[in-house]
N, C-alpha and C positions, 0 to 999 in steps of 0.2 A: 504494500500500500504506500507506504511512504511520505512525501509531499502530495498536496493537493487535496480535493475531493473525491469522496469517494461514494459512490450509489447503493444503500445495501435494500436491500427487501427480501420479501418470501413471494414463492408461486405454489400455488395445490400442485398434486399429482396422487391421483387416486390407487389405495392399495387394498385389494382385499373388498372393495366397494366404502373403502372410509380415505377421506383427503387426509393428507398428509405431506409435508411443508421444505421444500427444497428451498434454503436461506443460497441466497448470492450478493458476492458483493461487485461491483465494475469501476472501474473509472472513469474520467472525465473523455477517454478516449471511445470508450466501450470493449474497454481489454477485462478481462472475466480475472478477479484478484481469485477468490475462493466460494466456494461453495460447500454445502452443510445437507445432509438430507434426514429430516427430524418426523418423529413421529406427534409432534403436538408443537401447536405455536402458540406461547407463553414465553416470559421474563426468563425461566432458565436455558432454555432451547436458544432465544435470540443472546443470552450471553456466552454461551457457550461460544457460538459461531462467532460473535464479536473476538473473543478471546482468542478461538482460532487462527482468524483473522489476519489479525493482529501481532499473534506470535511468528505467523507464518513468513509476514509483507511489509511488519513493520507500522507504526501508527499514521495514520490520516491526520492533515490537517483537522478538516472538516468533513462530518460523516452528513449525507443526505438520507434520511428516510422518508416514509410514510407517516402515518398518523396514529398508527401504531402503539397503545400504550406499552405493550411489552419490549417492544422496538429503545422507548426511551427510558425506559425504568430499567434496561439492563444497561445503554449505554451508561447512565449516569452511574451504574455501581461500576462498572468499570471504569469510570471518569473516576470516582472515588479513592479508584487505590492507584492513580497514577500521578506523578510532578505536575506534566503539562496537558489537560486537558484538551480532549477534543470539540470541537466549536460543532455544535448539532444545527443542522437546517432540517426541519420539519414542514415542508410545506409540501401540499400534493404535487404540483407541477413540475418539482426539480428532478423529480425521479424519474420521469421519462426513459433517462440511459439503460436504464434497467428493465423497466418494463417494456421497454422494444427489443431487449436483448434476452427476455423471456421466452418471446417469439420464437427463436430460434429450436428453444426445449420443448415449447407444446408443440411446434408443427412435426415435430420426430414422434415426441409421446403419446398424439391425438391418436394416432391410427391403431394405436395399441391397446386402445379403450381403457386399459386400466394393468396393474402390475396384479400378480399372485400371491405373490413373497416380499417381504418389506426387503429382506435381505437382498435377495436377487435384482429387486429396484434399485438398490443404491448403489451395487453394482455397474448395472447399467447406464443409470445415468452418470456415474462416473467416466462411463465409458463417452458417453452423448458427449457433458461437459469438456472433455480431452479434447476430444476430435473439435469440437467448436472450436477451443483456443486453439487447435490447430490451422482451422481453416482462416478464423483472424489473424495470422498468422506470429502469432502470440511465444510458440515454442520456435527455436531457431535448432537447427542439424548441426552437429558439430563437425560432420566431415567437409570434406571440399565440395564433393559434386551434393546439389540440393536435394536433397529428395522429397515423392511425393505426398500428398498428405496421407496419403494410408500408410506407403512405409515410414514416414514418422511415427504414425499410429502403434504400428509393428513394434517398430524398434524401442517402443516405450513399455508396453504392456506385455513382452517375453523377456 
């Protein structure tokens, strides 16, 4: 995460016939920072991924949400055990980055109708999310000649 702003929200994704809450975070660019796949969206679910986050990317400037009580009742206890707080924008419209980069994850998961397994879901959509950042071209190959986004794909997940 780093400098700047950063976009977090949750999208459903149906499991078992109960919704169930993929956390994502983006930036200002619509580069995909992290993502979370919880079975309940509450204060300790949206801290966690916060925490995630964070430990993963490094702190934000300023975090953008939704409207979200549990959204800002976890930031703020994370704001709590930290020096330099993070500056919260809560307004509906800033979040756009994210909910157009949502898109991306329903138009793969719609045809699916729904997952079986919680487990095997979060699998998957790990798998979705990779390939995304892949195709944003988000992950870089470390050899010389480029390769394509699937043998990226490959070369990550064997």
């Amino acid at each position: 995460m780093g400098a700047g702003v950063v976009h977090m929200d949750e999208t459903y994704i149906k499991v078992k016939g109960q919704w169930r809450y993929l956390y994502r975070a983006v930036d200002m660019a619509g580069d995909t920072i992290d993502f979370l796949f919880r079975t309940k969206r509450d204060e300790v679910a949206a801290r966690l991924f916060f925490e995630k986050a964070i430990s993963q990317n490094g702190s934000p400037e300023t975090g953008s949400i939704d409207k979200s009580g549990s959204n800002l009742a976890s930031l703020h206890a994370v704001d709590a055990e930290r020096e330099t707080p993070i500056k919260i924008r809560q307004i509906k419209y800033f979040n756009n980055v994210v909910e157009q980069d949502h898109r991306a994850i329903k138009r793969i998961t719609r045809p699916m109708l729904e997952f079986k397994d919680f487990d095997c879901a979060r699998v998957i959509l790990s798998g979705i999310e990779t390939m995304h950042m892949i195709k944003k071209w988000q992950m870089k190959s470390l050899g010389k000649i480029p390769l394509s986004s699937a043998q990226q794909f490959y070369s990550r997940v064997s």
